[in-house]
C-alpha positions as CSV (number, residue, x, y, z in Angstrom):
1,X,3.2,-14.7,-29.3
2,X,0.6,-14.7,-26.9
3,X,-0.2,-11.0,-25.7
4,X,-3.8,-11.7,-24.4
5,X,-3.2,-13.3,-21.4
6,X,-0.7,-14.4,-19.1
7,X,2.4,-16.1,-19.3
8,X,2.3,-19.7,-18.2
9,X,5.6,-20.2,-18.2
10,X,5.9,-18.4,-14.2
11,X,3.7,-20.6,-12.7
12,X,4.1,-24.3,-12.2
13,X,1.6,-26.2,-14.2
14,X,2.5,-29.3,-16.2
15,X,3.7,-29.0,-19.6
16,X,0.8,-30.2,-21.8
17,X,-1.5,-27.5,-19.8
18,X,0.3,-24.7,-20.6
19,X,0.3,-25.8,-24.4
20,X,-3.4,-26.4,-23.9
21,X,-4.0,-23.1,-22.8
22,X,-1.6,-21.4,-25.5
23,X,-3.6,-23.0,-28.2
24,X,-6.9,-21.7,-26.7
25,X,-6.0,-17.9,-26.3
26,X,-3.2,-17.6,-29.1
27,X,-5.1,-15.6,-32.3
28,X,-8.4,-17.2,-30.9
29,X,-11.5,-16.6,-33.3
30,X,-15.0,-16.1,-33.1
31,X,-17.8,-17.1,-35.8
32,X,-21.3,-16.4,-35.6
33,X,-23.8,-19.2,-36.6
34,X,-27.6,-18.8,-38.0
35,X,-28.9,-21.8,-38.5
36,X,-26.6,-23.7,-41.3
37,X,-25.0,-20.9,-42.0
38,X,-21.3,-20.0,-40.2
39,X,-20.3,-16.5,-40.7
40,X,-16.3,-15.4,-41.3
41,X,-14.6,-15.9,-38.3
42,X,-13.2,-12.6,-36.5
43,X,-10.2,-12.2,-34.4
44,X,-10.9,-12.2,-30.0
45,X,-9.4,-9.5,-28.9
46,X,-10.3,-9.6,-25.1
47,X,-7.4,-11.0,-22.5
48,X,-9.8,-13.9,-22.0
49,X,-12.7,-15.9,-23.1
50,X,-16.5,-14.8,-21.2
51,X,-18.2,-18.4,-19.8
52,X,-14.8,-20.4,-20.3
53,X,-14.3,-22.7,-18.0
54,X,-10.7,-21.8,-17.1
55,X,-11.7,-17.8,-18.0
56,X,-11.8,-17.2,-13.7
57,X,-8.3,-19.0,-13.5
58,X,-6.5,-16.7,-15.8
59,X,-7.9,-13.9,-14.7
60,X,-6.6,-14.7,-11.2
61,X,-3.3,-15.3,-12.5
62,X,-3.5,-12.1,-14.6
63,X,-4.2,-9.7,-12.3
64,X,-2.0,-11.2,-9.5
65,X,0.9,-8.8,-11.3
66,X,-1.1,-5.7,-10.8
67,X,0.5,-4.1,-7.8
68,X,3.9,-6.2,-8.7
69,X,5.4,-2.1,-9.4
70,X,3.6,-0.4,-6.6
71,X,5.4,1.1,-3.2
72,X,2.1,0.6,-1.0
73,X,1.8,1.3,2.6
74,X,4.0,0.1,5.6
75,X,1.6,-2.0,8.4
76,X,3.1,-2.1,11.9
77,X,4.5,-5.7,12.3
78,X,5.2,-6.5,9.1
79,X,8.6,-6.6,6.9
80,X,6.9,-5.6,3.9
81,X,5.0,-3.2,2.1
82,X,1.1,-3.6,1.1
83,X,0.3,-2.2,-2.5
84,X,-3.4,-3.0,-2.5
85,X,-6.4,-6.0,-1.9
86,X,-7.6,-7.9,-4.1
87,X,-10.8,-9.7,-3.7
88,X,-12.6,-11.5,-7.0
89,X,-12.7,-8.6,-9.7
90,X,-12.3,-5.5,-6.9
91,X,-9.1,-3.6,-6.4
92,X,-7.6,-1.5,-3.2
93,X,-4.9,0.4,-3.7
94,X,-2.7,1.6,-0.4
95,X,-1.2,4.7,-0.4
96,X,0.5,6.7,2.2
97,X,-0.4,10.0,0.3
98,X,-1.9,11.4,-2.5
99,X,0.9,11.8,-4.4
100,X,1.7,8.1,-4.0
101,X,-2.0,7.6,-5.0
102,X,-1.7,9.3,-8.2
103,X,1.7,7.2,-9.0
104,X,-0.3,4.4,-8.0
105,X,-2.6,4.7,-10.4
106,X,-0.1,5.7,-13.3
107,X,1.3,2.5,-12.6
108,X,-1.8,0.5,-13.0
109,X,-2.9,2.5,-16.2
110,X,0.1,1.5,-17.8
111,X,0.3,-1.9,-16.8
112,X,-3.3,-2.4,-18.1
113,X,-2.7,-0.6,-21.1
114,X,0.0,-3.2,-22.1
C-alpha cells in the first residue's frame, strides 16, 4: 500500500501520526501551476518529498534498515558485529575482506532496488 517509504508501523509513534504520514506519501501527486492555470497532476515516484518538513525524518528511519542483512566486521570488545556508519546521507560499509565487500554491496543493491 505504501511502497515509497517506510513502514510506520515498527516504530513507536502515535497512531494519528502514522496515518498522517500515510496519507502524505501514499500515491502522492504533483501539479505544476502557471499563473491561474494548474496542470494534470502526475504520480511522485521518489521514496520521499524534497523541502518536506518531515522528508529528513523518514529518510533516517529509511535507511536505518540498510545494513539490517550485512555480516560486517568483529571490533575487539564488543559482542557484536559492525556492518557499516552512517552519518546524515553517507554510508561505510565494514568488511573483513573483499569478498565480503562485494556481498556487501549485493546486499545493499538489492535492498535499494526494492
Amino acid at each position: 500500500m505504501w511502497p515509497y517509504c517506510i513502514d510506520c508501523d515498527q516504530y513507536t509513534l502515535r497512531e494519528n501520526s502514522s496515518i498522517i504520514m500515510k496519507c502524505i506519501y501514499d500515491a502522492p501527486k504533483i501539479a505544476v501551476r502557471v499563473g491561474n492555470e494548474v496542470f494534470n497532476p502526475t504520480e511522485y515516484l521518489y521514496r520521499v518529498r524534497k523541502g518536506c518538513p518531515a522528508s529528513p525524518i523518514l529518510f533516517d528511519f529509511h535507511i536505518n534498515d540498510i545494513f539490517k542483512d550485512l555480516r560486517g566486521v568483529t571490533v575487539p570488545g564488543l559482542t557484536s558485529r559492525i556492518p557499516g556508519l552512517l552519518f546524515a546521507d553517507d554510508a561505510v560499509l565494514l568488511a573483513e575482506s573483499s569478498a565480503d565487500l562485494q556481498a556487501a554491496l549485493d546486499t545493499i543493491t538489492e535492498w535499494s532496488d526494492n
